[in-house]
C-alpha positions as CSV (number, residue, x, y, z in Angstrom):
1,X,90.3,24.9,-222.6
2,X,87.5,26.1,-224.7
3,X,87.7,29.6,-222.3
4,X,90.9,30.2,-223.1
5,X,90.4,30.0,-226.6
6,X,87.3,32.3,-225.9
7,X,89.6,34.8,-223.9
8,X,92.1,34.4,-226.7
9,X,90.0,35.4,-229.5
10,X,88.2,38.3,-227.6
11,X,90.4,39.9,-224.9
12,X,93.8,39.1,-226.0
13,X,94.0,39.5,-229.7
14,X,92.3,43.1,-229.8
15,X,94.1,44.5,-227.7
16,X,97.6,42.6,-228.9
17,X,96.7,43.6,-232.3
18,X,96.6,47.9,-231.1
19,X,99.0,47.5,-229.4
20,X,101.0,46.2,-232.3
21,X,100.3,49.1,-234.9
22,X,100.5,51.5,-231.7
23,X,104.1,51.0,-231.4
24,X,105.1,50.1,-235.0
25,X,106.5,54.1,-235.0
26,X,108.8,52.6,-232.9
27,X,109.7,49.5,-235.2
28,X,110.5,51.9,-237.7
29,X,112.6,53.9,-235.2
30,X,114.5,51.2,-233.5
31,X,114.6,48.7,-236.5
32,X,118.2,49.3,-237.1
33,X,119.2,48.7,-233.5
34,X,117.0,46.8,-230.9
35,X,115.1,45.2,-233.2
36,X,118.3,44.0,-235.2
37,X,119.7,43.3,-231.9
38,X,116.9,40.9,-231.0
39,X,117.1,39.2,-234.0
40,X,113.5,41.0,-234.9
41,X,114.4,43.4,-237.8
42,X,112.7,40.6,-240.4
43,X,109.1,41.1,-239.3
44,X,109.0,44.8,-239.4
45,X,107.9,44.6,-243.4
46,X,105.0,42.1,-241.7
47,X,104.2,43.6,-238.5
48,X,101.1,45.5,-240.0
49,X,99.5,42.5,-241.4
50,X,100.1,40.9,-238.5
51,X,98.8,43.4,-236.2
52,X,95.5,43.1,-238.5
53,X,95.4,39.4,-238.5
54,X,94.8,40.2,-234.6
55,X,92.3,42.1,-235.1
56,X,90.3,40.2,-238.2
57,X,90.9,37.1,-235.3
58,X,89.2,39.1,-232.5
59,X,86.3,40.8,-235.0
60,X,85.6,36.7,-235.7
61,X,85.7,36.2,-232.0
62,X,83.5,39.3,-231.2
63,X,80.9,37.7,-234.0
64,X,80.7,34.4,-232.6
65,X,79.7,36.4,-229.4
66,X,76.8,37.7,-230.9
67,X,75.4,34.5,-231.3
68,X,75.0,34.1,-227.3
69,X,74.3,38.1,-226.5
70,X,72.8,38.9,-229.6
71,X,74.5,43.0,-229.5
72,X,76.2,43.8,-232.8
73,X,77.4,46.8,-231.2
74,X,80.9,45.3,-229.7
75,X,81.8,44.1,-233.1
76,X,80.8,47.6,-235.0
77,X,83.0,49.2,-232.3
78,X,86.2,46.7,-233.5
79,X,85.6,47.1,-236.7
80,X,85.7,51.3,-236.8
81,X,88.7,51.4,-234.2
82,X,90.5,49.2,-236.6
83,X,89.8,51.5,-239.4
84,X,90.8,54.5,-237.5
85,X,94.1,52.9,-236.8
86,X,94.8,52.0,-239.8
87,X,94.2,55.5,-241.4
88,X,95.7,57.2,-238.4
89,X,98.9,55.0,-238.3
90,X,99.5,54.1,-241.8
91,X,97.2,56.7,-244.5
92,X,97.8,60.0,-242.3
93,X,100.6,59.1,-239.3
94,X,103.9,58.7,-241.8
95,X,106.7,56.5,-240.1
96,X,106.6,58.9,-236.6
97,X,103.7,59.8,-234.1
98,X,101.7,62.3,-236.4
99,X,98.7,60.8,-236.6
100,X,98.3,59.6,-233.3
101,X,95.3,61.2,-232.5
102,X,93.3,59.6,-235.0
103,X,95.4,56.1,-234.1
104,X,94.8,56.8,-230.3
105,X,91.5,57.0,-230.6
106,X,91.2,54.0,-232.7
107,X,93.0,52.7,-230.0
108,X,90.3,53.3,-227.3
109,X,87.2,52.4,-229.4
110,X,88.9,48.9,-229.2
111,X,89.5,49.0,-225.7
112,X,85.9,49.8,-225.2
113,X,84.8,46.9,-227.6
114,X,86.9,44.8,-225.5
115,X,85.2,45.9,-222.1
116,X,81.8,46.4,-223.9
117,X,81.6,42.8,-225.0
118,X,83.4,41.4,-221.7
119,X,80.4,43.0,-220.1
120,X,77.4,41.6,-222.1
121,X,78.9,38.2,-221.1
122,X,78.8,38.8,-217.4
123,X,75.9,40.8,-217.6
124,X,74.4,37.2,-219.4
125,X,76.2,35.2,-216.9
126,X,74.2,36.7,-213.8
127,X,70.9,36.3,-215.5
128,X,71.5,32.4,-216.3
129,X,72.3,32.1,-212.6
């Protein structure tokens, strides 16, 4: 149980949280329709703080790690590709895909915390074995 909290916190919620400000363009877009259909329209005003929450969630997850592999680095890399989304997709991107190069990149920094810190726990797993 205490894994899946652990796989919760570090895996999950990063990469739910870019993914959740990577399609907000299409919130915007669709909000009127599918979203309205689906009975979903409501959390659009919320779906950005939500999509943070995520990611404040995973950079507390990602600092509890540090404790066990002692490397800042995974959390540093959270941390600047959640600010790079959050100026690519809501300072600079508008409501459509403008700033998605800036967002995208955020977007992979996080994917490479993810891996990054996934690694320094197996890496530590071998060695205690």
């Amino acid at each position: 149980m205490q894994n899946l909290k652990h796989k919760i916190r570090t895996i999950l919620s990063p990469l739910l949280g870019a993914g959740a400000i990577a399609i907000c363009p299409a919130c915007w877009a669709g909000s009127a329709s599918l979203l309205t259909y689906l009975g979903l329209a409501a959390i659009i005003p919320f779906w950005r703080w939500v999509a943070f929450a995520l990611i404040l969630v995973a950079l507390g997850g990602f600092l509890l790690d540090y404790r066990y592999h002692k490397n800042i680095r995974p959390a540093l890399l959270l941390s600047l590709g959640g600010i790079l989304l959050y100026l690519g997709r809501y300072v600079w991107g508008g409501e459509g895909f403008g700033g998605w190069p800036i967002w995208g990149t955020g977007i992979i920094i996080i994917m490479i915390a993810v891996w990054y810190n996934k690694k320094l726990f197996s890496a530590g797993a071998s060695k205690s074995a």
